[in-house]
N, C-alpha and C positions, 0 to 999 in steps of 0.2 A: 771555897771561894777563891776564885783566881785574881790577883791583884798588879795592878799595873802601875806603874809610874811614868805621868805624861802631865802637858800640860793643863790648866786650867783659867779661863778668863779670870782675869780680876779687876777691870774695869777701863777707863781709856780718859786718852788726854784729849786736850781742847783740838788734837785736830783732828782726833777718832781713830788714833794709834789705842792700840790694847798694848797692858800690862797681863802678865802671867801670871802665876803660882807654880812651882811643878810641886807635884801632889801625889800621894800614895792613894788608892781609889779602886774600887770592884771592875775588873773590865768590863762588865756588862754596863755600866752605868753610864751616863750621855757625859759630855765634858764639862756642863756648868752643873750637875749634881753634887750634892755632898759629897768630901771628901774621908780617908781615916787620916791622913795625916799631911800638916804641908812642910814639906822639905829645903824649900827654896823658894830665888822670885825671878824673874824676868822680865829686862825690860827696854824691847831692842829700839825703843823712839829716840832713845838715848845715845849719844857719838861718841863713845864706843858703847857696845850693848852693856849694860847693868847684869850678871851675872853671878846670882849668891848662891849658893848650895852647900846645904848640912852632909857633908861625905859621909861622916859617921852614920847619920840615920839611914842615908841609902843603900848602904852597905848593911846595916842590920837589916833592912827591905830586903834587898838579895837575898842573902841569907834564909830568909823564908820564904823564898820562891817566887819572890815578885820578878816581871816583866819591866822591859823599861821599853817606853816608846822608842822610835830612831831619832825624833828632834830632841830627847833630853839626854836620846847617848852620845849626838852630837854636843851637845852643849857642858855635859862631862868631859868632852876630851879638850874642851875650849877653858876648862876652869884653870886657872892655876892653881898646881900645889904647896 
């Protein structure tokens, strides 16, 4: 099973901005399906974006071959360390 890590809806504010998740997940699977793990959250309705992310468990993700989409390796390079 080939595994990615990309974003996931996680629901929206009153003006119909969506909130994210970034998530570990089977590539084959749609973006609002079950995920195996969630890693982070995102939440760019917000001035400046909300950007949290578990480095550690991403990194163990890699590690096992996962994929990472382009908008959450953008937002890895936007995290501060």
């Amino acid at each position: 099973m080939e595994v990615m890590i990309r974003l996931q809806k996680a629901g929206k504010t009153a003006n119909k901005r969506y909130n994210y998740r970034i998530v570990a997940t089977s590539k084959n699977s749609s973006r609002e399906s079950r995920h195996l793990e969630i890693l982070g959250h995102y939440d760019p309705s917000q001035k400046p974006a909300v950007i949290s992310i578990n480095k550690e468990k991403v990194n163990q993700w890699l590690a096992k071959g996962a994929i990472l989409s382009d908008t959450v390796k953008s937002l890895l390079g936007k995290v501060k360390t």
